[in-house]
N, C-alpha and C positions, 0 to 999 in steps of 0.2 A: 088231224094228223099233225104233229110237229112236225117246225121246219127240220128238224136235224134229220129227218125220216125220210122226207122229198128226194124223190131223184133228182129233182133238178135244182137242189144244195147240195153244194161238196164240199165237206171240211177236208182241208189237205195242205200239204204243209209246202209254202213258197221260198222264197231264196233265204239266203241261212238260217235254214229250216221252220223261219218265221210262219205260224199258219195262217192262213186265210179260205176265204169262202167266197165259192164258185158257185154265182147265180145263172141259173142257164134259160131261157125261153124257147116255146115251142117253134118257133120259126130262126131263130137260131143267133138272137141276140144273148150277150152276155154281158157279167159284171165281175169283176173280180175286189175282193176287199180283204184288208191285213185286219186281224186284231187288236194289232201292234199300231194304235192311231184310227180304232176304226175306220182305217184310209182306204177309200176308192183309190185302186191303182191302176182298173183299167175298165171299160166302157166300148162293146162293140157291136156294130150293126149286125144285121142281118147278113153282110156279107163278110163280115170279117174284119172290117176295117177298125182299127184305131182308132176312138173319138176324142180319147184326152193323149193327152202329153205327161208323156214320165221321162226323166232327164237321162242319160245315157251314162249319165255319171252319180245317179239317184244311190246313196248308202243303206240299204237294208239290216242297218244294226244301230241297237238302241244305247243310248238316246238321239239319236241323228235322227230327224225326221225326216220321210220318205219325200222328196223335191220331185211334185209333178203330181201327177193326180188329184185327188181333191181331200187335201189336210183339211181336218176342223181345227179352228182358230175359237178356243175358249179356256178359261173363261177371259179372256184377254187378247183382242185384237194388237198384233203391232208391238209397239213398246210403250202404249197406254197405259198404262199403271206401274205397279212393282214387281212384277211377273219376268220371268225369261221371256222373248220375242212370240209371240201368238197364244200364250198360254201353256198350259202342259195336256191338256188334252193328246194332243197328236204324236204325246213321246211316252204314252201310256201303253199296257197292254190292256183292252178292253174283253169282258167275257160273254158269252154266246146267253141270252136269252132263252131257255129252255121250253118256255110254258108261255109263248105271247100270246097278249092280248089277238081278239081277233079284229081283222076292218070294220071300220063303223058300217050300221046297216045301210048308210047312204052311197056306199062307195063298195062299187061294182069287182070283186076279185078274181072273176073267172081270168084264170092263166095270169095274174100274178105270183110271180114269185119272189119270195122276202126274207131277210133275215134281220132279226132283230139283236143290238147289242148292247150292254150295259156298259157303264163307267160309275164307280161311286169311289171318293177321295181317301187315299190310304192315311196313315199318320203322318208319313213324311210329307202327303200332298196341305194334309190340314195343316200342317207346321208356315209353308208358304203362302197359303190362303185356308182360313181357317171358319171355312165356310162347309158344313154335311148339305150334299146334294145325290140327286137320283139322275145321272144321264142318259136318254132311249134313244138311241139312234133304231131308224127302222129306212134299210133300204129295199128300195122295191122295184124288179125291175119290170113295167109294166108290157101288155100285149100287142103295143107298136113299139119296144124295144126303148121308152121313155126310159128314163131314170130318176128314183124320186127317192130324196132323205128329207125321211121325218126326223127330226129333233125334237125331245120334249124333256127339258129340265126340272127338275121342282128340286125346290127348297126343303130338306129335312133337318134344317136346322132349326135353333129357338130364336133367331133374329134373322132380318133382313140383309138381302146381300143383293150384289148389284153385278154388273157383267157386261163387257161386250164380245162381239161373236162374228165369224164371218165362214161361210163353205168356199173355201181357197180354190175355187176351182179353175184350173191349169186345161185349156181346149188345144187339140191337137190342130194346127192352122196348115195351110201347103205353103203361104210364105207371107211374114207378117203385113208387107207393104202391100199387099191386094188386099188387107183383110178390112170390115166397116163395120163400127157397132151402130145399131139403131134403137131409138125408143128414149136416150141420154143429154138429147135436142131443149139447149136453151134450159138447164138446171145450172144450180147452185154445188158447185164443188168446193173440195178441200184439197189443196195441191201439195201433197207430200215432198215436192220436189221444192217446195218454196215454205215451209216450217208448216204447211196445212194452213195458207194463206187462202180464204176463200173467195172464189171468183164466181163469171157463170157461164158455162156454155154455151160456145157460139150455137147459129141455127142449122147447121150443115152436121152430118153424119161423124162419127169420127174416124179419123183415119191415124194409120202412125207413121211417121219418120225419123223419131228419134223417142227419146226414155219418157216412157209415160207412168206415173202411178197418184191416181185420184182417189179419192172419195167424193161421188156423189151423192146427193141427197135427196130424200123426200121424193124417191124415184118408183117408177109405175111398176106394176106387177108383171111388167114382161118387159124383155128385150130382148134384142135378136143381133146376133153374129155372123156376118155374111163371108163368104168364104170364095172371092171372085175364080177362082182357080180351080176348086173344087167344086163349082157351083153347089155347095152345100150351107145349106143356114141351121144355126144353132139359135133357138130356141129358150131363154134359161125364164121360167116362170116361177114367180116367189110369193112366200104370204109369211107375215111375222117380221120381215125383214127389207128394213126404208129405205138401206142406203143401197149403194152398188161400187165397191170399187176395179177400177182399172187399171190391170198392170204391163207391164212389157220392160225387161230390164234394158234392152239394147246392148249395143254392141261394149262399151267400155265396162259398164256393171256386169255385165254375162261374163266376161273374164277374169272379175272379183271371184266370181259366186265359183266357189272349187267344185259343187256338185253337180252345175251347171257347163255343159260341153260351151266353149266359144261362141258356137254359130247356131247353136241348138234356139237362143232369142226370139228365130227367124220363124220358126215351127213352133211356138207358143205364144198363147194370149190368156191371163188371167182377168175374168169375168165375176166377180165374186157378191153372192147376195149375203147382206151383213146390217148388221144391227151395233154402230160406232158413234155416230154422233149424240146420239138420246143411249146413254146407257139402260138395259133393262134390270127393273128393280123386282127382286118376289120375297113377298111378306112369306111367314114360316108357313107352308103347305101348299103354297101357291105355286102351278107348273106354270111354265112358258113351252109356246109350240112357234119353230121356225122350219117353214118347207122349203126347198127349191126340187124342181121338175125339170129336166135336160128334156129336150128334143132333138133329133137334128133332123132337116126335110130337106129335099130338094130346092138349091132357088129359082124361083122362075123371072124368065128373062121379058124387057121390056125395051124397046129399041137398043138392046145394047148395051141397058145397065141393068143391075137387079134392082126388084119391084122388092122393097123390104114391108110396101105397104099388105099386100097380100098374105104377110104372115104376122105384123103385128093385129090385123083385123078380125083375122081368122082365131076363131076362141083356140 
């Protein structure tokens, strides 16, 4: 059966009349995504709750990219290259995959549900980057209400081309000063706030008090976002993609940012798994695949503080 068949896809049309598609699961996790930037714009448990953050002042008209959920940054991280800020991927309308491929036999689909999206570069995209590619975004939302975007790039050009990339993803937090990343201990970063001067991280969790936004490196296939207030931990598990950056604009930059509420800071953390330091190169016909997998669990408590070790351990 095609996904467009599935009850539990809904193509239907979101704020100024932008369409997007409503992935629903049997226990009553959902996902919602725009076209328009194949952007995840929203992300919710089983009970309903809100797991990413969309800004309250988020533009839903093009080319404004949607601020808050989880933009893809390609083929241009940043202001890495000659590119506008993140690429143009995220200020594109992307179209629905009719006929996808099915899961590999290795990988279990009972009560998943997916939808598959293309991106391939118009005239005026080749006029700024002048590179033919095939973009697959496949999200899926899995049977514990996981979230998973496959990306698979390939080169249909007759020369090689290069790229970097990052899934922008914006976590909904109860208030950023309770919040701790773990798994980030004692690496090599790149500190955006100081020209991308690299350091290394101390051996303590991190925590925020003022404007954070890193690139690290050479970083492990999981980390985890703990959520003191919430007692809730995120989960963000990656393959294809080495570095990790972290954002938090705080209080002076949050007031820059016009699509960005004042205090809205306080209630976001951007966790982003990304491929920036080692740009990726593909020869003519060669794909690239980068995953990230959201989780969010319960955290469990140990004299007092959270045990982050119990969920990086835990496969």
């Amino acid at each position: 059966m095609s996904t467009i068949e599935n009850k539990s896809v809904e193509i239907t049309k979101g704020i100024n009349g932008l369409e997007k598609v409503i992935l629903r699961e049997i226990h009553g996790s959902s996902v919602e995504v725009y076209l328009y930037g194949a952007h995840v714009t929203s992300w919710k448990n089983e009970q309903g709750e809100e797991l990413l953050f969309v800004s309250s002042k988020a533009i839903y008209k093009p080319p404004k990219p949607i601020r808050g959920g989880i933009p893809i940054c390609f083929p241009q991280f940043s202001n890495l290259g000659p590119l506008e800020t993140h690429g143009f991927a995220r200020n594109r309308v992307w179209t629905i995959e009719p006929d996808p491929p099915a899961f590999p036999p290795n990988v279990n689909a009972t009560n998943r549900v997916f939808v598959d999206l293309l991106l391939k570069p118009t005239e005026e995209d080749l006029k700024i980057w002048p590179h033919s590619f095939e973009y697959r975004l496949r999200v899926t939302l899995g049977p514990a209400g996981d979230l998973m975007l496959t990306s698979r790039i390939r080169n249909t050009d007759a020369k090689p081309f290069s790229f970097t990339f990052a899934y922008h993803t914006y976590f909904s937090v109860s208030d950023i000063s309770e919040v701790r990343v773990e798994g980030l201990e004692t690496l090599d970063y790149l500190d955006n706030l100081k020209n991308r001067e690299r350091s290394t991280e101390q051996g303590d969790a991190i925590t925020f008090e003022s404007e954070v936004d890193k690139i690290y490196l050479s970083t492990p296939s999981k980390i985890a976002i703990l959520d003191h207030e919430k007692k809730r931990t995120f989960v963000v598990r990656k393959d294809g993609l080495p570095d990790a950056v972290v954002w938090n604009p705080w209080d002076k930059k949050a007031k820059a940012i016009a699509d960005l509420g004042d205090d809205e800071y306080k209630h976001m953390l951007c966790v982003e798994a990304a491929a920036i330091e080692k740009p990726i190169t593909l020869k003519p016909g060669e794909e690239w695949k980068g995953r990230q997998e959201l989780s969010a669990v319960p955290s469990s408590y140990c004299s007092g503080q959270l045990d982050p070790n119990k969920v990086l351990q835990s496969s």
